[in-house]
TIVO-500944 format. One record per atom (N, C-alpha, C): residue in one letter; atom name; y, x, z. Coordinates in steps of 0.2 Angstrom, whole numbers, plus 5000, padded with zeros to 4 digits. Layout:
REM TIVO-500944
  res  atom     Y     X     Z
    a    CA     Y     X     Z
...
//
This chain:
REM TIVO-500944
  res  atom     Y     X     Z
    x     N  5281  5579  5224
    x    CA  5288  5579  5224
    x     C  5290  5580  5231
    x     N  5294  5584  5233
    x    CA  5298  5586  5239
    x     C  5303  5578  5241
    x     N  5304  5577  5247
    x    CA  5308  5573  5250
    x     C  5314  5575  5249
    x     N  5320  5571  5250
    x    CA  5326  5575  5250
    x     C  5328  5572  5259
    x     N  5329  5576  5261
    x    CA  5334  5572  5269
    x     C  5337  5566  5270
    x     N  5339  5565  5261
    x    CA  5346  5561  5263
    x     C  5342  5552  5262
    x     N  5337  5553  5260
    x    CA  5332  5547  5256
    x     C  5333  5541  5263
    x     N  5330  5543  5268
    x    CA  5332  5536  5272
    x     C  5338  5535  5274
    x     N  5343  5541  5272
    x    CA  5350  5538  5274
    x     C  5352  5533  5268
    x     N  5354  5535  5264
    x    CA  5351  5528  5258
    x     C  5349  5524  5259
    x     N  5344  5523  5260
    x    CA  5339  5518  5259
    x     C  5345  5511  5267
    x     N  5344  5516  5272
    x    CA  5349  5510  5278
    x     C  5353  5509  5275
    x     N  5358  5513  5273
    x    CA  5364  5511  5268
    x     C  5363  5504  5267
    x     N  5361  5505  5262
    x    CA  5356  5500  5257
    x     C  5356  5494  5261
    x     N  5352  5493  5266
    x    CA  5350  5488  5270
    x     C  5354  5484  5275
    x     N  5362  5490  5276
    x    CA  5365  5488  5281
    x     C  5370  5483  5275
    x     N  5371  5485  5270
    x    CA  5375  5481  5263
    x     C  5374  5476  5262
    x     N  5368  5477  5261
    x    CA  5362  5470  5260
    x     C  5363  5463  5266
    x     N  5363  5468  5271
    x    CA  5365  5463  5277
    x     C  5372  5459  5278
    x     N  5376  5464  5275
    x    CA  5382  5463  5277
    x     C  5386  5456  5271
    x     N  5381  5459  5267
    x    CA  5383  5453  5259
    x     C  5379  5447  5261
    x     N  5376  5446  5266
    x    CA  5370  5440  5267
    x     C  5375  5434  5274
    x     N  5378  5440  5275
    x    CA  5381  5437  5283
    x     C  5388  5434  5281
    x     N  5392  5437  5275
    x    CA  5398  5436  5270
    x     C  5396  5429  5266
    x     N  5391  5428  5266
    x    CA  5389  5421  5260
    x     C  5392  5415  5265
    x     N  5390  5413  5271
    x    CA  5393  5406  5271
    x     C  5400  5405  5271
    x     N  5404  5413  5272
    x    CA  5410  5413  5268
    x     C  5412  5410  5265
    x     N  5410  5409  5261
    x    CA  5409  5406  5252
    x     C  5406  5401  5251
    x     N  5407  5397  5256
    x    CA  5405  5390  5256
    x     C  5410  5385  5259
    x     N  5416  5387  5259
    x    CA  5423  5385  5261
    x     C  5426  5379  5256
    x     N  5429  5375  5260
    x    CA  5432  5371  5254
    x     C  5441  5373  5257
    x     N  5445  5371  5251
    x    CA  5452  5372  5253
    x     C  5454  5367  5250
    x     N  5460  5364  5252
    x    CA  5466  5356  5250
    x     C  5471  5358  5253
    x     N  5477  5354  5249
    x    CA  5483  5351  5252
    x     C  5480  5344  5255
    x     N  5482  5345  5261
    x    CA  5483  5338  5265
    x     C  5490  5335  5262
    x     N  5489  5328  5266
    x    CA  5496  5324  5264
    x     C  5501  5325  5267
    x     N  5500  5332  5270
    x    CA  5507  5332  5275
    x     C  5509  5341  5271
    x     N  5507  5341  5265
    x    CA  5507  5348  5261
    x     C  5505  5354  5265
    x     N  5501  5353  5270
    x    CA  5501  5360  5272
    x     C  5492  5361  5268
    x     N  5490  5368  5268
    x    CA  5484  5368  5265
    x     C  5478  5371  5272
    x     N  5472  5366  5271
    x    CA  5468  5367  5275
    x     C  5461  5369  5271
    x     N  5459  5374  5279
    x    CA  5452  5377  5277
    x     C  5447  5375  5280
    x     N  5440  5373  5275
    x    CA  5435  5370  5281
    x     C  5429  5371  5277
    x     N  5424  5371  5282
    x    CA  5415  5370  5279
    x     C  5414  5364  5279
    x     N  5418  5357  5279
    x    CA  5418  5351  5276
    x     C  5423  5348  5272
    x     N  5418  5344  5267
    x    CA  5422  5341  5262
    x     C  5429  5339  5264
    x     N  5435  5338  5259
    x    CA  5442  5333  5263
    x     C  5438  5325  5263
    x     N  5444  5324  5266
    x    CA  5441  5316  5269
    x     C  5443  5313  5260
    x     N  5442  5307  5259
    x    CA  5440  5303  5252
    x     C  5449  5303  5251
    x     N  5452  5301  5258
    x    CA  5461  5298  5256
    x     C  5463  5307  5251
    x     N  5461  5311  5250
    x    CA  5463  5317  5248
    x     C  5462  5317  5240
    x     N  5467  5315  5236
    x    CA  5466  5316  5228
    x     C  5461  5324  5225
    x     N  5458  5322  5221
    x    CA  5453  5328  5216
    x     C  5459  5335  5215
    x     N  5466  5329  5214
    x    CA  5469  5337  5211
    x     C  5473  5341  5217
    x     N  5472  5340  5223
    x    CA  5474  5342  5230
    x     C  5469  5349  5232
    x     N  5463  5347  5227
    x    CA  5456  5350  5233
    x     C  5456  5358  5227
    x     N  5460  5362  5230
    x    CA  5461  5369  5227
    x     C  5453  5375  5225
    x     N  5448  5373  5232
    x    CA  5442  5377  5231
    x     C  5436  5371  5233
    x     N  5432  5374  5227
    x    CA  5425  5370  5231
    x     C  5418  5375  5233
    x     N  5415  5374  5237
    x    CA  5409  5379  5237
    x     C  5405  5380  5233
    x     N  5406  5384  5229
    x    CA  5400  5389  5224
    x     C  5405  5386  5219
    x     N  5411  5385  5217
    x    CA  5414  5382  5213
    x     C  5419  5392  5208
    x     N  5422  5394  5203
    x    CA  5426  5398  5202
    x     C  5430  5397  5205
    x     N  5435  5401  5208
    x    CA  5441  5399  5214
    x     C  5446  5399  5207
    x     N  5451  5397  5209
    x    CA  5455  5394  5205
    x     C  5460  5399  5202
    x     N  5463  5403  5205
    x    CA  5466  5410  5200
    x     C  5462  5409  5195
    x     N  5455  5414  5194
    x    CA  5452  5413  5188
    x     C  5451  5408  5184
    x     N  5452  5403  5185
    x    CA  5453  5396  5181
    x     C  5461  5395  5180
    x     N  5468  5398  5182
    x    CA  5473  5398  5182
    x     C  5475  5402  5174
    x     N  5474  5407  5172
    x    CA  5478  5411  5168
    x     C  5477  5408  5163
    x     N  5466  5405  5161
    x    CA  5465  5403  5156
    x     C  5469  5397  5153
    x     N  5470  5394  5157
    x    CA  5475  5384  5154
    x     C  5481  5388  5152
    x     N  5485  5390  5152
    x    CA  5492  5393  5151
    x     C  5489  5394  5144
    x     N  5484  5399  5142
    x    CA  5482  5402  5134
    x     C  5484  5399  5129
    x     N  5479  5396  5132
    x    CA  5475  5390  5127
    x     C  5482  5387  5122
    x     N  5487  5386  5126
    x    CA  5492  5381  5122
    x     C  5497  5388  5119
    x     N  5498  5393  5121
    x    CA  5502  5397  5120
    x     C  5498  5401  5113
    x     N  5493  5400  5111
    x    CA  5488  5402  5108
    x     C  5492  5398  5101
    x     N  5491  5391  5102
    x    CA  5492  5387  5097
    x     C  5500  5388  5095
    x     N  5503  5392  5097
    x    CA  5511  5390  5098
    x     C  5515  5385  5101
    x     N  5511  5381  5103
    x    CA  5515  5373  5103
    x     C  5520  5376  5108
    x     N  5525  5369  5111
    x    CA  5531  5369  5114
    x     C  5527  5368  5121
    x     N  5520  5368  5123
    x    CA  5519  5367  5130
    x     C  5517  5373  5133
    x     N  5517  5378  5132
    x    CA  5516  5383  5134
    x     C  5522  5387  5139
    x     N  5529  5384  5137
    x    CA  5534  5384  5141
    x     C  5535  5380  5148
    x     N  5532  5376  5145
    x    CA  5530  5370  5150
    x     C  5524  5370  5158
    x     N  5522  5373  5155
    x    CA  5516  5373  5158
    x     C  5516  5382  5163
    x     N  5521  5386  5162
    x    CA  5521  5391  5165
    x     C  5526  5391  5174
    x     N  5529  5385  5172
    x    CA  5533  5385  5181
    x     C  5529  5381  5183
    x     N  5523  5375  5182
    x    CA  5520  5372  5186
    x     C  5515  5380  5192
    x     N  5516  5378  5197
    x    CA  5514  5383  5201
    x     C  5507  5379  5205
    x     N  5502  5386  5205
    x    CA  5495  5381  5208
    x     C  5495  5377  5213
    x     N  5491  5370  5215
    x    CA  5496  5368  5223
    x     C  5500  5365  5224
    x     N  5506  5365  5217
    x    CA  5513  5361  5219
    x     C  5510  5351  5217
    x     N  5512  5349  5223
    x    CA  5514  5341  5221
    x     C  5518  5340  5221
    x     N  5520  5335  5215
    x    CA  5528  5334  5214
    x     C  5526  5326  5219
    x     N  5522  5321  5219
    x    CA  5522  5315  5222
    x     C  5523  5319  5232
    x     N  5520  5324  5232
    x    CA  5520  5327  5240
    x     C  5527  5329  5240
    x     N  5530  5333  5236
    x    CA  5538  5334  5234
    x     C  5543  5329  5237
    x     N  5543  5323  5232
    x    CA  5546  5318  5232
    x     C  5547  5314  5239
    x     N  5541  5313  5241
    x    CA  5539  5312  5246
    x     C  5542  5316  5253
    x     N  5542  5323  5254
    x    CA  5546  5326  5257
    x     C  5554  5326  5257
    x     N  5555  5325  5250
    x    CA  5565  5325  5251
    x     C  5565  5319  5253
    x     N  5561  5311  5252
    x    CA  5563  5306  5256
    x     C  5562  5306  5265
    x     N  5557  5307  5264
    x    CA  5559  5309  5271
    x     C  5566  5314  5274
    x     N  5567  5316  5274
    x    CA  5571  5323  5275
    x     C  5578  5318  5275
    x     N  5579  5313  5268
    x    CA  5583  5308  5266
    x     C  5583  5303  5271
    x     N  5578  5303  5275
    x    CA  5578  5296  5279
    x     C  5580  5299  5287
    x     N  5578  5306  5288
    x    CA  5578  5310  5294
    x     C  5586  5309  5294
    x     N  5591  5314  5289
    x    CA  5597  5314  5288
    x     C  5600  5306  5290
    x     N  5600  5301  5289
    x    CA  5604  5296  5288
    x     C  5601  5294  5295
    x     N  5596  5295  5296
    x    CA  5594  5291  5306
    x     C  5599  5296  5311
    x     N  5602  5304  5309
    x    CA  5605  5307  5313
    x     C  5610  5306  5312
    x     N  5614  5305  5305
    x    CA  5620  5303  5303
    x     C  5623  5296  5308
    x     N  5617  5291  5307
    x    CA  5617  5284  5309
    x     C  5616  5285  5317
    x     N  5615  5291  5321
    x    CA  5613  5291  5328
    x     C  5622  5294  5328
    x     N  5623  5298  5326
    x    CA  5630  5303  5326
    x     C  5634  5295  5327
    x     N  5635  5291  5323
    x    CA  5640  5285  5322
    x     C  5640  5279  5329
    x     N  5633  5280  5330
    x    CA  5634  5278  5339
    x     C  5636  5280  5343
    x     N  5635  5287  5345
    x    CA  5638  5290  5351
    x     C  5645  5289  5349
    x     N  5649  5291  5344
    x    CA  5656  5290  5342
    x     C  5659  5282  5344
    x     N  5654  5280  5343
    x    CA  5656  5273  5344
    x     C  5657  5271  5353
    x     N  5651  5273  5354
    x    CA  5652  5273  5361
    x     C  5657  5276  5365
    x     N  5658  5282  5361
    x    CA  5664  5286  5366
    x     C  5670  5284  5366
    x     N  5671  5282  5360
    x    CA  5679  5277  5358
    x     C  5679  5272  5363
    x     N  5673  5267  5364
    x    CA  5674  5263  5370
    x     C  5673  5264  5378
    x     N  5669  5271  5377
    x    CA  5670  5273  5386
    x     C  5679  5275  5384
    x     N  5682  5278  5380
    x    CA  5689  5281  5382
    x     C  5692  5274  5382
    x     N  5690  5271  5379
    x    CA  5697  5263  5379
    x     C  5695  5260  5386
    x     N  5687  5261  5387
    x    CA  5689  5257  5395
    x     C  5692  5260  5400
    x     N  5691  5268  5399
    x    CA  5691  5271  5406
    x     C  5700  5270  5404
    x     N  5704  5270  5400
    x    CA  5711  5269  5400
    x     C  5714  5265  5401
    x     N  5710  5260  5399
    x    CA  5711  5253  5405
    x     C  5711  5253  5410
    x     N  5707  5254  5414
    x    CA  5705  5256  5418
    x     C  5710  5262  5424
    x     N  5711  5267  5421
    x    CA  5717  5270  5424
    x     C  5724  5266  5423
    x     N  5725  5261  5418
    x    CA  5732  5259  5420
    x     C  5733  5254  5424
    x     N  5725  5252  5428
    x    CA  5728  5246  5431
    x     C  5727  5250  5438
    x     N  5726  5254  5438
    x    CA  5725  5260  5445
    x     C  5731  5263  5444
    x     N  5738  5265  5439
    x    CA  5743  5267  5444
    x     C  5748  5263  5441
    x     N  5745  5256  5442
    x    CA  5750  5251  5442
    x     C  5752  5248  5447
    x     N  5750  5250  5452
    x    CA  5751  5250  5459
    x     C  5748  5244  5463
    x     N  5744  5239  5459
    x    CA  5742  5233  5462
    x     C  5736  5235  5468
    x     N  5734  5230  5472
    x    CA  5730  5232  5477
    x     C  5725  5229  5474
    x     N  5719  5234  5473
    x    CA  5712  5232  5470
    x     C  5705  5236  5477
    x     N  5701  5230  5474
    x    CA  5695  5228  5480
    x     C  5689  5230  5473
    x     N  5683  5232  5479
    x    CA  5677  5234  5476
    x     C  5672  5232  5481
    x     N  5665  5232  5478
    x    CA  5660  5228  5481
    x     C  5655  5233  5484
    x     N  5654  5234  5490
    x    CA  5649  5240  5493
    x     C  5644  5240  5491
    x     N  5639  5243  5494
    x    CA  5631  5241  5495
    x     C  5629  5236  5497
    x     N  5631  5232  5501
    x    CA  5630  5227  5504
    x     C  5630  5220  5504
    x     N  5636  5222  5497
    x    CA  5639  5215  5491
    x     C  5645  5215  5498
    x     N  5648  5220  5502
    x    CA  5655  5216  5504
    x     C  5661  5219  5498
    x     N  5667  5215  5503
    x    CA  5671  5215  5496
    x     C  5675  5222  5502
    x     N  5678  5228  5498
    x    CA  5682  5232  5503
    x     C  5688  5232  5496
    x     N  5696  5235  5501
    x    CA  5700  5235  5498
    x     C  5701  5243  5498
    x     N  5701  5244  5492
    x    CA  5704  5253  5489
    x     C  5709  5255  5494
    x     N  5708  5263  5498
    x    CA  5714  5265  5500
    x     C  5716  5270  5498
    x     N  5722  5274  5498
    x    CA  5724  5279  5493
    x     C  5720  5284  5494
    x     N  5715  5287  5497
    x    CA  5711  5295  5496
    x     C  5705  5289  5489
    x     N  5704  5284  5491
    x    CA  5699  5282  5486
    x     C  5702  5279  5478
    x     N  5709  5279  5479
    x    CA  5712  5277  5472
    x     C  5710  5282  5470
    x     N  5715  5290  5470
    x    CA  5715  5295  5469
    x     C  5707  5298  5468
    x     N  5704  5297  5470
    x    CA  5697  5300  5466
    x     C  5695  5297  5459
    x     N  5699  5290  5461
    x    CA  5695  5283  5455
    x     C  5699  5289  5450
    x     N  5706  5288  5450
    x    CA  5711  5291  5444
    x     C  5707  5297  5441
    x     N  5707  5301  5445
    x    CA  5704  5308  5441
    x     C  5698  5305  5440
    x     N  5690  5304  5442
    x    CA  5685  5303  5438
    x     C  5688  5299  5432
    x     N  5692  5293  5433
    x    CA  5694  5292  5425
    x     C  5699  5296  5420
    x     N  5704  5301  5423
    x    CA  5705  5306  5419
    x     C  5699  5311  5418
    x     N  5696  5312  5418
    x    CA  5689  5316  5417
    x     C  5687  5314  5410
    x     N  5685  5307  5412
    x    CA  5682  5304  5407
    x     C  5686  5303  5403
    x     N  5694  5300  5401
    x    CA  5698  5301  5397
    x     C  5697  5307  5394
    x     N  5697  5313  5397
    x    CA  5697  5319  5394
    x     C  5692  5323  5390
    x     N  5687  5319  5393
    x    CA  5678  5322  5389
    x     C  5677  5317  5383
    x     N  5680  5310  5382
    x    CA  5681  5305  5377
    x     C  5684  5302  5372
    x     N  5691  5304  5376
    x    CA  5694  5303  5368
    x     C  5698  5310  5365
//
């Protein structure tokens, strides 16, 4: 029998496929989960124990779970029953406890901002009610005293009123 040329092209073929399917296996020893923080993680170790059975989406050497997906829907659509309906919006991966858990959060986020929003409000109402105070007892014309760096006592002269008044129009004007 004659050779053909093409025989060890083949044959490496062959060998480089073989290679390539052998180097592709640890691949395939991947585990997949939702963590508790719903995002989905990939690793060559197990989840930690705190990760519930129905979280852990792939196991190594296990069917990946699409192909175990189509089958459960059948089964009950087969019999007729009313759960076939039911059972078609559950989506692979959805927690409804990791759900819930997220609009509470989300719910405790909003009310800490809402609840932050009503102090600064709160304080701005009382920086404008002191600073107005404050500006009317500066152009009520009385002589008022302030205490240096030194802790002495000095008496305001009009270039130093006249700055006090505007910074406290300023702040009148940025606060209330």
């Amino acid at each position: 029998m004659p050779k053909t040329p093409f025989a060890p092209l083949a044959l490496r073929s062959l060998a480089a496929l073989a290679l390539c399917a052998a180097m592709a296996a640890p691949a395939l020893a991947q585990w997949q989960w939702i963590d508790n923080t719903g995002r989905k993680v990939f690793s060559d170790t197990a989840p930690p124990a705190s990760i519930p059975d129905k979280n852990i989406l792939k196991r190594p050497g296990a069917t990946p779970p699409l192909a175990a997906a189509p089958a459960a829907p059948a089964a009950p659509a087969a019999n007729g029953g009313p759960a076939a309906p039911g059972a078609a919006p559950a989506a692979p991966g959805v927690d409804k406890e990791l759900e819930a858990r997220k609009k509470e959060a989300e719910a405790a986020e909003e009310a800490k901002k809402k609840q932050e929003a009503e102090r600064l409000a709160r304080a701005r109402a009382d920086n404008c009610e002191r600073a107005k105070r404050a500006k009317a007892t500066l152009d009520s014309g009385q002589r008022l005293a302030t205490t240096n760096a030194k802790g002495e006592r000095e008496v305001m002269d009009d270039a130093r009123r006249a700055s006090e008044a505007q910074r406290l129009q300023e702040i009148i004007r940025s606060d209330c």
